[in-house]
PyMOL Python script that loads the backbone (N, CA, C, O; Angstrom):
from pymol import cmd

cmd.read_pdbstr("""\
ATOM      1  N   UNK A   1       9.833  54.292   3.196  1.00  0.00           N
ATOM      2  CA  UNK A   1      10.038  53.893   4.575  1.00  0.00           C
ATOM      3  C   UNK A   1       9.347  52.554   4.821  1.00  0.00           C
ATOM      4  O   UNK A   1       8.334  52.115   4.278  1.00  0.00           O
ATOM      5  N   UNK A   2      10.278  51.892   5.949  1.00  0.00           N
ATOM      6  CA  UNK A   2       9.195  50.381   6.037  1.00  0.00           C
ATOM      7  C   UNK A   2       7.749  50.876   6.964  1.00  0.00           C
ATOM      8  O   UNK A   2       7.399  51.753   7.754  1.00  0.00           O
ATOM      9  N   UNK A   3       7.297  49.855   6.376  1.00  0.00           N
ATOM     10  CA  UNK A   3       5.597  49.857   6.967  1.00  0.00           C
ATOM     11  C   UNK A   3       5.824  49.560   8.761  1.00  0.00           C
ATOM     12  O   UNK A   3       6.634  48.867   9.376  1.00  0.00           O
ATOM     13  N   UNK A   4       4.701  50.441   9.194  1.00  0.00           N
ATOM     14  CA  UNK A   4       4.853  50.603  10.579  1.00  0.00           C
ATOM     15  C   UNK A   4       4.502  48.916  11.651  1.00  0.00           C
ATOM     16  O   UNK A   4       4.906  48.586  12.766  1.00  0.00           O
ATOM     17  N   UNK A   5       3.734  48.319  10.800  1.00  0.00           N
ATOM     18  CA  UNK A   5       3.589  46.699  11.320  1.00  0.00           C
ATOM     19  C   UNK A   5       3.822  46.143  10.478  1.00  0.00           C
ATOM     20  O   UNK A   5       3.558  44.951  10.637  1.00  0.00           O
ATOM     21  N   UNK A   6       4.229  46.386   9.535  1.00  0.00           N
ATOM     22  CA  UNK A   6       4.657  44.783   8.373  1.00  0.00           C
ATOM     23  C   UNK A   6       5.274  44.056   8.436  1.00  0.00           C
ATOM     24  O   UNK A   6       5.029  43.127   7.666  1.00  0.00           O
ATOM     25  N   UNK A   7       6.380  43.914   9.257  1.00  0.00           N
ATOM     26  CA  UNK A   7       6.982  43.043   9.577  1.00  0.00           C
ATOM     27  C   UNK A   7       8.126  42.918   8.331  1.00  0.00           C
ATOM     28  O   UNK A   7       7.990  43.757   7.441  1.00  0.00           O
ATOM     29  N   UNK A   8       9.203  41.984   8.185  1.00  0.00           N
ATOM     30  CA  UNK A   8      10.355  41.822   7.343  1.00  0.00           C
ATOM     31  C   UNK A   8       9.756  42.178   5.576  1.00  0.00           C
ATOM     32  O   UNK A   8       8.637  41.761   5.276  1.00  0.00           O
ATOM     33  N   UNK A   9      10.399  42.775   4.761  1.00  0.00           N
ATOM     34  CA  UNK A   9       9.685  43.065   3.406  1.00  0.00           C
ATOM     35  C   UNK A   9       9.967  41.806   2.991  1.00  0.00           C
ATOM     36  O   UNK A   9      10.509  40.896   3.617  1.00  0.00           O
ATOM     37  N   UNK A  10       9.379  41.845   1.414  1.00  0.00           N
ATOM     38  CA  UNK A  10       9.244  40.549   0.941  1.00  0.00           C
ATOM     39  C   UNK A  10      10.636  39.758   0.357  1.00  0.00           C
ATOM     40  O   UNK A  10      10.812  38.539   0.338  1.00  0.00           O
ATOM     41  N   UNK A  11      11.502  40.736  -0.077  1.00  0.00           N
ATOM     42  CA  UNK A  11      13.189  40.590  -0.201  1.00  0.00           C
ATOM     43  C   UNK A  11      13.613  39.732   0.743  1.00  0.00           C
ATOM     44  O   UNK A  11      14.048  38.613   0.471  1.00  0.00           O
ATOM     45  N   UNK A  12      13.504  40.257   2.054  1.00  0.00           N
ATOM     46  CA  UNK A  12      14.152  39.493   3.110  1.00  0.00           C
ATOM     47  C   UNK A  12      13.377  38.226   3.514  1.00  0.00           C
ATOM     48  O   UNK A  12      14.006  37.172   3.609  1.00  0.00           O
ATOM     49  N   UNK A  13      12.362  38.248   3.701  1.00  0.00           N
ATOM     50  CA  UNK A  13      11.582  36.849   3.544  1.00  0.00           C
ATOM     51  C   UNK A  13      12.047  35.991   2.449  1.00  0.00           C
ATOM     52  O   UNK A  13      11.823  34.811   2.716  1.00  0.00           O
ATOM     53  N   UNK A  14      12.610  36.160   1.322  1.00  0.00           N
ATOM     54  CA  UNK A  14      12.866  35.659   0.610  1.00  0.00           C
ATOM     55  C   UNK A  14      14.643  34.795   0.700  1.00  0.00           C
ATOM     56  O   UNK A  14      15.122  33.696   0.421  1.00  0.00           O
ATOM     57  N   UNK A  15      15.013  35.838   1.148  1.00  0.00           N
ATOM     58  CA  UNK A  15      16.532  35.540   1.648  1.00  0.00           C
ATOM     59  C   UNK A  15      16.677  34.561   2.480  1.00  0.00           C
ATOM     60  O   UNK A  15      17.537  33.692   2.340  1.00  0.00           O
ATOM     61  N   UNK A  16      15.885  34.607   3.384  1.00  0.00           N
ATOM     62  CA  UNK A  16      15.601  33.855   4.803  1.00  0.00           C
ATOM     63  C   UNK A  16      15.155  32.078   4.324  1.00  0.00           C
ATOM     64  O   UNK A  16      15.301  30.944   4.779  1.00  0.00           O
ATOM     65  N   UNK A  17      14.582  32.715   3.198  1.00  0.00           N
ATOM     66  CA  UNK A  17      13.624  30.995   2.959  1.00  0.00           C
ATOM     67  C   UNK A  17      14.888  30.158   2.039  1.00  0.00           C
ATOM     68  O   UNK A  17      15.116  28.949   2.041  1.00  0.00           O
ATOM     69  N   UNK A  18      15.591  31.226   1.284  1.00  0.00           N
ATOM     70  CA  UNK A  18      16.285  30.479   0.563  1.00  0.00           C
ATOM     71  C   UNK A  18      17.704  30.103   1.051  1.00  0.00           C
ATOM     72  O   UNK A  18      18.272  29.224   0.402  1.00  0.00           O
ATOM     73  N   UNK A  19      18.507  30.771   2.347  1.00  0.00           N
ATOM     74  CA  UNK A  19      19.032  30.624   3.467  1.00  0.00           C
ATOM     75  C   UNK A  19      18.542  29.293   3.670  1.00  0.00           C
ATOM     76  O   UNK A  19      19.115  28.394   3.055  1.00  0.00           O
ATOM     77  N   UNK A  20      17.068  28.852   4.830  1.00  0.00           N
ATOM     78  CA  UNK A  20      17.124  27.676   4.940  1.00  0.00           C
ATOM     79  C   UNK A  20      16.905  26.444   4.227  1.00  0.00           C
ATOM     80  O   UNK A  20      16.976  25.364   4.812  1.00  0.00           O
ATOM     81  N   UNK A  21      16.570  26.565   2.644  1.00  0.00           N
ATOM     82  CA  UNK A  21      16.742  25.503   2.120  1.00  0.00           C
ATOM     83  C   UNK A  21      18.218  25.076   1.424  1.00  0.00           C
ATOM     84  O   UNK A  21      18.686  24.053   0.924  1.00  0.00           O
ATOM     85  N   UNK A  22      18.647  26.358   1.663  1.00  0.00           N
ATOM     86  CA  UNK A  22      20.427  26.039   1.460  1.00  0.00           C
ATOM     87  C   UNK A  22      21.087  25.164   2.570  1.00  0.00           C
ATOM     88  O   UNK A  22      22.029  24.388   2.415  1.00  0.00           O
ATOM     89  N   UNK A  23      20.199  25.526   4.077  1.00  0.00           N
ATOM     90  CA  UNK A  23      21.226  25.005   4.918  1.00  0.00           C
ATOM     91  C   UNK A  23      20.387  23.711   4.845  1.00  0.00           C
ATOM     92  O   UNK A  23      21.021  22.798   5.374  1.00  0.00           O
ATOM     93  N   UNK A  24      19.115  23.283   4.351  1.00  0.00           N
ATOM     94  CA  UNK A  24      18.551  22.129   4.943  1.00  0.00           C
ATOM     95  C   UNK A  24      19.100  21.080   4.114  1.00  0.00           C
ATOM     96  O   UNK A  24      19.341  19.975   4.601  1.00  0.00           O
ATOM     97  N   UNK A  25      19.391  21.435   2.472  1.00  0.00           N
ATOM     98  CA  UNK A  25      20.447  20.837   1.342  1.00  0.00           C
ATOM     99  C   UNK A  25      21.490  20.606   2.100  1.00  0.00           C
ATOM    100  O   UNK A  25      21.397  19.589   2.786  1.00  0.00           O
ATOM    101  N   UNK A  26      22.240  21.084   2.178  1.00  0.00           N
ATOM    102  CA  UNK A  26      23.710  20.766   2.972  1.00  0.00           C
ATOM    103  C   UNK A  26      23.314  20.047   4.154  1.00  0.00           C
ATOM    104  O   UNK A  26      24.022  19.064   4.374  1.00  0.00           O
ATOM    105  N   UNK A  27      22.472  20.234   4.902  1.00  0.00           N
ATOM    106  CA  UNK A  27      22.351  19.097   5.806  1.00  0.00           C
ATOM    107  C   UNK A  27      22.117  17.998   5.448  1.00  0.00           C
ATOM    108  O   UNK A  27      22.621  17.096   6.116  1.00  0.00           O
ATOM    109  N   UNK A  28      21.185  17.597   4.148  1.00  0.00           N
ATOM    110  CA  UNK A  28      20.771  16.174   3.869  1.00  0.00           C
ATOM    111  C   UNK A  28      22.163  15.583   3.347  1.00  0.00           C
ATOM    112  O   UNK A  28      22.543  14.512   3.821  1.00  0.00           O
ATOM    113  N   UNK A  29      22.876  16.190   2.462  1.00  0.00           N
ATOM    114  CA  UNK A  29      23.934  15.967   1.775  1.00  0.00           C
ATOM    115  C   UNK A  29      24.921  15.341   2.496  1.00  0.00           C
ATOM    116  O   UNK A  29      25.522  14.366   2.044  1.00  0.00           O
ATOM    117  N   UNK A  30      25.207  15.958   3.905  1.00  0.00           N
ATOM    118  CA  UNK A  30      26.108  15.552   4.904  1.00  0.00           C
ATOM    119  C   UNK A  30      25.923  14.104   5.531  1.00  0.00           C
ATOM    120  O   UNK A  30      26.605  13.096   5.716  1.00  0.00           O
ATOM    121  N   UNK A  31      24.207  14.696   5.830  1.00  0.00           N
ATOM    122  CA  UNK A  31      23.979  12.775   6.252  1.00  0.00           C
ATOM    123  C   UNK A  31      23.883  11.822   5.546  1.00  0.00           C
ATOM    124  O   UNK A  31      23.694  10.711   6.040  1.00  0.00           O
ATOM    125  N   UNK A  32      24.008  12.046   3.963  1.00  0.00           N
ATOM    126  CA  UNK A  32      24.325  10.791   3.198  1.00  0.00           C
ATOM    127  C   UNK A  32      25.202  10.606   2.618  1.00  0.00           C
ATOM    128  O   UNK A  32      25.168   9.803   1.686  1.00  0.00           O
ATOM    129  N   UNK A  33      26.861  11.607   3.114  1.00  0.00           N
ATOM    130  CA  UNK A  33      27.657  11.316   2.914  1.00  0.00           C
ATOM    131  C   UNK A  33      28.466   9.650   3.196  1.00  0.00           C
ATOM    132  O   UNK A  33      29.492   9.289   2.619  1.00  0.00           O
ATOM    133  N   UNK A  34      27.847   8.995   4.009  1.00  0.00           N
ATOM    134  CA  UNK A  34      28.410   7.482   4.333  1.00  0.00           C
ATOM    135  C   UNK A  34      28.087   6.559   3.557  1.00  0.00           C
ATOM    136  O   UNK A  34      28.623   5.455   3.656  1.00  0.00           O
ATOM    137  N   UNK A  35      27.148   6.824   2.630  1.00  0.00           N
ATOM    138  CA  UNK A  35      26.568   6.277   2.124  1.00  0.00           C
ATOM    139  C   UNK A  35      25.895   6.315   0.738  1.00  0.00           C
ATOM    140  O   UNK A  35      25.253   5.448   0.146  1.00  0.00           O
ATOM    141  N   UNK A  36      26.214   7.515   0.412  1.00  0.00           N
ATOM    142  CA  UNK A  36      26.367   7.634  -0.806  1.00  0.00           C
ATOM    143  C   UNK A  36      27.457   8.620  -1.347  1.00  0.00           C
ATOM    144  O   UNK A  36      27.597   9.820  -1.112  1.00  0.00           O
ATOM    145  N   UNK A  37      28.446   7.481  -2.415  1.00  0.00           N
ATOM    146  CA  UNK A  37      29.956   8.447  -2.553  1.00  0.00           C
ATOM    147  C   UNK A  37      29.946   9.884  -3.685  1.00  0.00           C
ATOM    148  O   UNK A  37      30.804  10.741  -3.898  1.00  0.00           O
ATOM    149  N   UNK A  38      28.759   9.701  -4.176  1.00  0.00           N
ATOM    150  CA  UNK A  38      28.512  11.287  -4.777  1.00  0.00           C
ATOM    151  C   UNK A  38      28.262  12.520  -3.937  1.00  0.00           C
ATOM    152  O   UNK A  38      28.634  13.675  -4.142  1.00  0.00           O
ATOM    153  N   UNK A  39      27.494  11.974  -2.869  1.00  0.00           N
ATOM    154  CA  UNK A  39      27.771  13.135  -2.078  1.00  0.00           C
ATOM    155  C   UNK A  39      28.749  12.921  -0.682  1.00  0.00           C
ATOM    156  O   UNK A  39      28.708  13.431   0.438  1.00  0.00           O
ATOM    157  N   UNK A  40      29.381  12.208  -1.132  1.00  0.00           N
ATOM    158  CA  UNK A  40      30.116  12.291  -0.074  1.00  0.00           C
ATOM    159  C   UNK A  40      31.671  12.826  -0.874  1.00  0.00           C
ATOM    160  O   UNK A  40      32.609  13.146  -0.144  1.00  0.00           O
ATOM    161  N   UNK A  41      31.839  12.890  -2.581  1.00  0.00           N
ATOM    162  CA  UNK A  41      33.140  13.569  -3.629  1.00  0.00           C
ATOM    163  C   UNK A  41      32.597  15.287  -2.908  1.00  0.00           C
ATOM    164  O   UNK A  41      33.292  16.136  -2.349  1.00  0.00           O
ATOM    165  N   UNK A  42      30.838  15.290  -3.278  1.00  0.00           N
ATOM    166  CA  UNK A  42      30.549  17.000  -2.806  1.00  0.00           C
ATOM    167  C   UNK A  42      31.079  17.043  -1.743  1.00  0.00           C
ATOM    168  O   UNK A  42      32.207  17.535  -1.723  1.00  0.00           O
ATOM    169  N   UNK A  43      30.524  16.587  -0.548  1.00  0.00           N
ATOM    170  CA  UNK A  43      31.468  17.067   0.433  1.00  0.00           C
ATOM    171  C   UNK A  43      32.591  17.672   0.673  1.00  0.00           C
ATOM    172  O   UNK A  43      32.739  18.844   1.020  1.00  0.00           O
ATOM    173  N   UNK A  44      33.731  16.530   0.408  1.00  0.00           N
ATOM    174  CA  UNK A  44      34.938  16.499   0.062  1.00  0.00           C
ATOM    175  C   UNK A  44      35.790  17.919  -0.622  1.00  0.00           C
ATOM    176  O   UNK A  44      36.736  18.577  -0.189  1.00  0.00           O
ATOM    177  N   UNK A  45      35.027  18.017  -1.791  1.00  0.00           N
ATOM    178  CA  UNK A  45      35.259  18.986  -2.726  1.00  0.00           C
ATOM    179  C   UNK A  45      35.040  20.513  -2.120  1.00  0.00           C
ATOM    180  O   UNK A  45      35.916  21.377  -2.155  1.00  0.00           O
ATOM    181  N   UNK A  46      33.772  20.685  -1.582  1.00  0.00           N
ATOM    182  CA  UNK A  46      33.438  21.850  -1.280  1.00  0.00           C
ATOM    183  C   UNK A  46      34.140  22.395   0.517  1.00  0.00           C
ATOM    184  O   UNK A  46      34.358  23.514   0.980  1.00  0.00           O
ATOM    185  N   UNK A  47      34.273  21.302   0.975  1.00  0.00           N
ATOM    186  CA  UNK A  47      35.399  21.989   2.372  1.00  0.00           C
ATOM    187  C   UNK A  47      36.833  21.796   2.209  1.00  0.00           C
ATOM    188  O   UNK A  47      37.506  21.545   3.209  1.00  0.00           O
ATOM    189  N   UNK A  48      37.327  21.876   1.167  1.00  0.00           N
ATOM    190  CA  UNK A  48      38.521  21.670   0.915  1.00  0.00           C
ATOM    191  C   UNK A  48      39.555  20.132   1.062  1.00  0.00           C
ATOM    192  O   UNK A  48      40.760  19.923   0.921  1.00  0.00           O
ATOM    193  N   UNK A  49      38.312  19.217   1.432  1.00  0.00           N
ATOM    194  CA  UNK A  49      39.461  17.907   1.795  1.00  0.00           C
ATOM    195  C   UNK A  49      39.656  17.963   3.236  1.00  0.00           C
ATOM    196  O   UNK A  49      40.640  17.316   3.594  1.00  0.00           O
ATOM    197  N   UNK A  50      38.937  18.611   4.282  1.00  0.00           N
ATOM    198  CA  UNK A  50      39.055  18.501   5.385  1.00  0.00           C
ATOM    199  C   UNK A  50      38.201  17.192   6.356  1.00  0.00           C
ATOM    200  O   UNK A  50      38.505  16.781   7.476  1.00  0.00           O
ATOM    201  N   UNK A  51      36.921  16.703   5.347  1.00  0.00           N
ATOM    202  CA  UNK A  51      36.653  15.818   5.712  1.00  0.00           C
ATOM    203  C   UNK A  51      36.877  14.226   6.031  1.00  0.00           C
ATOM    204  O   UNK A  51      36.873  13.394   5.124  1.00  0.00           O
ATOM    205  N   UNK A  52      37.068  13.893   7.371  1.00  0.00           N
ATOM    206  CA  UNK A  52      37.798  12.314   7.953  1.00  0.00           C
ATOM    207  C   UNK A  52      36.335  11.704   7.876  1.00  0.00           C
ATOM    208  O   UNK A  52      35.257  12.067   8.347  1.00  0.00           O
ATOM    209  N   UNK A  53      36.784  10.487   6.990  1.00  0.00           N
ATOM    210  CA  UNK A  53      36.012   8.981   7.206  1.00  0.00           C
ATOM    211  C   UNK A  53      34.643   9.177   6.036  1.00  0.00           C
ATOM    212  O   UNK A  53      34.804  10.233   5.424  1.00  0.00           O
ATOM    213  N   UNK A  54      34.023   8.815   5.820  1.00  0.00           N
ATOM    214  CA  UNK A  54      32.940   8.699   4.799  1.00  0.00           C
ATOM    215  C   UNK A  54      32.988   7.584   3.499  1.00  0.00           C
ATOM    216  O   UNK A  54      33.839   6.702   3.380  1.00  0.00           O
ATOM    217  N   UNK A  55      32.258   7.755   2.890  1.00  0.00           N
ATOM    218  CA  UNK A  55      32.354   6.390   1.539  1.00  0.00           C
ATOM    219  C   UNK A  55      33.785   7.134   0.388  1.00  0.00           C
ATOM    220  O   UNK A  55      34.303   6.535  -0.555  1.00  0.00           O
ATOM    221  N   UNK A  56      34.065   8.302   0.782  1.00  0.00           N
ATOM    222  CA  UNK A  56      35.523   9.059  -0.093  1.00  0.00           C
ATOM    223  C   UNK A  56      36.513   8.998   0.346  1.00  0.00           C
ATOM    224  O   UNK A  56      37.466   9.470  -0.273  1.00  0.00           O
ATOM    225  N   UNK A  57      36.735   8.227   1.931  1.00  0.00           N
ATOM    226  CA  UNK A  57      37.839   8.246   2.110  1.00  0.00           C
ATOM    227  C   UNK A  57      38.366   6.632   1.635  1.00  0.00           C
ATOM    228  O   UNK A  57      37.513   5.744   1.629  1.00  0.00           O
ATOM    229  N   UNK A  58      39.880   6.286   1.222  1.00  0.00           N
ATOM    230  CA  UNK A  58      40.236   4.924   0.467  1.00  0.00           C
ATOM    231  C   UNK A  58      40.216   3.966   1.917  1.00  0.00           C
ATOM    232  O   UNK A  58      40.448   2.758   1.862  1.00  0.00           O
TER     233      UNK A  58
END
""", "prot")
cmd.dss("prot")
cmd.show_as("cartoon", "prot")
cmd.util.cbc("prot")
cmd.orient("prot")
């Protein structure tokens, strides 16, 4: 059973942390999509080609 004050176990703390360095990656990635065209092919690649304007578009 979970502990009566422990708060989230260590699994989910773990999920959580690696959650936000997933989303904080994808955020940096996005903002240097203009400007740098390697991550701006990732971009591209990983939303299917839905992305308008950046250093990938001709």
């Amino acid at each position: 059973m979970a502990d009566a004050g422990g708060g989230p176990s260590f699994l989910a703390r773990l999920i959580l942390v690696l959650l936000g360095v997933a989303f904080l990656g994808a955020a940096w990635v996005w903002h240097r999509k203009d400007s740098d065209p390697k991550a701006a092919r990732l971009v591209e690649r990983v939303s299917g080609g839905r992305v308008h304007g950046g250093a990938a578009s001709p």
